[in-house]
C-alpha positions as CSV (number, residue, x, y, z in Angstrom):
1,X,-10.5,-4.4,48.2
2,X,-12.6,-6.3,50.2
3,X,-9.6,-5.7,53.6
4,X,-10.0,-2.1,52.8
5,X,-13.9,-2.5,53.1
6,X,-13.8,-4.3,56.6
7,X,-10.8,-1.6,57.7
8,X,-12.7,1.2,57.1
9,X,-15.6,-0.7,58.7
10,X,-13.7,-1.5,62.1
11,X,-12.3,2.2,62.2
12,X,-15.7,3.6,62.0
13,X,-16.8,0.8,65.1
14,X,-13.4,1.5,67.2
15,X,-14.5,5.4,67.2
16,X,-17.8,4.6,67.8
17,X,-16.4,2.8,70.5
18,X,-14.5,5.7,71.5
19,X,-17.6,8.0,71.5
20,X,-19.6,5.8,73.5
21,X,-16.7,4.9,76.3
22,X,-16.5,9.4,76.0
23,X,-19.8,9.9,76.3
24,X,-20.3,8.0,79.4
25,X,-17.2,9.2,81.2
26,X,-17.2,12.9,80.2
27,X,-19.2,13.4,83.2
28,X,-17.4,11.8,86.3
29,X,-15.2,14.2,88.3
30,X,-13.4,14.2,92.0
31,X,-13.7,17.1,94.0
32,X,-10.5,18.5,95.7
33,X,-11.2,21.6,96.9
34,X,-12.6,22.2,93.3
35,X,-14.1,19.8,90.8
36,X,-11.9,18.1,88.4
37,X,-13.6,16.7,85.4
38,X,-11.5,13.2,85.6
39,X,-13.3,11.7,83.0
40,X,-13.9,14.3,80.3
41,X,-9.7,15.2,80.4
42,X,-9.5,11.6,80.2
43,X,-12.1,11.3,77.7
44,X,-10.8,13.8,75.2
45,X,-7.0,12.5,76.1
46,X,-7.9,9.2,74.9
47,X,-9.8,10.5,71.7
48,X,-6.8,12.5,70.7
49,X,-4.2,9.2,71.2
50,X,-6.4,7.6,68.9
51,X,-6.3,9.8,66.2
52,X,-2.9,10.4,66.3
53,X,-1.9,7.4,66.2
54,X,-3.9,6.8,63.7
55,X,-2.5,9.1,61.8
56,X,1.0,8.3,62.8
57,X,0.8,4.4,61.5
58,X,-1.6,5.4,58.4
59,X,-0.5,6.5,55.2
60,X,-3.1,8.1,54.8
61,X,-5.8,10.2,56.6
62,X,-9.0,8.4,56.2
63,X,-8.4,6.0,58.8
64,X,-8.3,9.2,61.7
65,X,-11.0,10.2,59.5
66,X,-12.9,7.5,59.7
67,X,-12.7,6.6,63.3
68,X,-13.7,10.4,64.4
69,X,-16.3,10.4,61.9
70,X,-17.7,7.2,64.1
71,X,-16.9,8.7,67.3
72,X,-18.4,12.3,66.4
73,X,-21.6,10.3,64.9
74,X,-22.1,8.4,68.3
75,X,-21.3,11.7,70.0
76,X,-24.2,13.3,68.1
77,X,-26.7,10.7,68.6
78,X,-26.0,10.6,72.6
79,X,-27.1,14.6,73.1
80,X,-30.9,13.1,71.5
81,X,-33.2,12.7,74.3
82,X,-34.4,9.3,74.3
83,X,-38.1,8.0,74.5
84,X,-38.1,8.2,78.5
85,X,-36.7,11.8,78.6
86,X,-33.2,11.0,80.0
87,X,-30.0,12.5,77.8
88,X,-26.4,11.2,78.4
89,X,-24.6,14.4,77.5
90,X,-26.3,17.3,79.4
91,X,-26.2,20.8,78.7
92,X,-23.5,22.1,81.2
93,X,-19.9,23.4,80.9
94,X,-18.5,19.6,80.1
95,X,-21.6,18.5,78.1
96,X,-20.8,21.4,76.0
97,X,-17.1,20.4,76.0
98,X,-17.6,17.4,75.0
99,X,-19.4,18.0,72.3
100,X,-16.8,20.3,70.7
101,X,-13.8,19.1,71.7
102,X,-13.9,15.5,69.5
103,X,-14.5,17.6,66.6
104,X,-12.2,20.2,67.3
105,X,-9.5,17.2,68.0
106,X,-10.5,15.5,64.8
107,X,-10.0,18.8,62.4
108,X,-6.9,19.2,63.8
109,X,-5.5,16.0,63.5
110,X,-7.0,15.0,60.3
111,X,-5.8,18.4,58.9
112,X,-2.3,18.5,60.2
113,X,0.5,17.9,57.5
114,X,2.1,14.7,56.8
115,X,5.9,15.5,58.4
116,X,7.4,11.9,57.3
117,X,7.6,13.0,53.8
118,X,9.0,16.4,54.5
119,X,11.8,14.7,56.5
120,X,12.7,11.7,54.3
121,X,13.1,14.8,51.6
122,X,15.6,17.2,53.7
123,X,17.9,14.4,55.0
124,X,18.9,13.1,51.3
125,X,22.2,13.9,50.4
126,X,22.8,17.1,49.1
127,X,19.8,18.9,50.4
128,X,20.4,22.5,51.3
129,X,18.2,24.3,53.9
């Protein structure tokens, strides 16, 4: 019980981790000929390898669960302004993005169907498609 208790703890602190790694990269881009936004691709890229590996080793899918739910919190708390006036997550087009994408990337990954049970179930003998 108690190893369940300090997983679910360190998932919630490795997405955090996550969000706040996100947060302060989603904004650096290189400019060739046109800006591309480097660190939000790279940002959402590594939010999405998280989760699905998360989901991938788990047997379950509260630990994806639980480390978006610590990334998406961090996320959220970054677009507050803070007591000097500064915000880490502007409002333009990759603030915005940001914002979204972790929690479009979570639903979908925490949502999609376990396919290691479907295929342990069609390749015993006998089954018919």
């Amino acid at each position: 019980m108690l190893s369940r208790i300090v997983s679910g703890i360190l998932l919630v602190l490795t997405g955090a981790v996550f969000g706040a790694i996100g947060t302060i990269a989603h904004q650096s881009s290189v400019t060739w000929g046109i800006p591309i936004p480097l660190g939000l691709i790279g940002a959402l890229l590594a939010f999405a390898a998280l989760l699905v590996g998360l989901r991938l080793l788990g047997h379950s899918r509260l630990p994806a669960l639980l480390a978006a739910l610590g990334a998406i919190a961090v996320i959220l708390l970054f677009t507050q302004q803070s007591a000097g006036g500064s915000v880490l997550i502007p409002n333009n087009l990759a603030g915005q993005i940001w914002l979204v994408g972790p929690i479009l990337i979570a639903a979908v990954a925490v949502a999609w169907p376990d396919v290691r049970g479907r295929r342990s179930a069609d390749s015993t003998p006998g089954a018919t498609a």
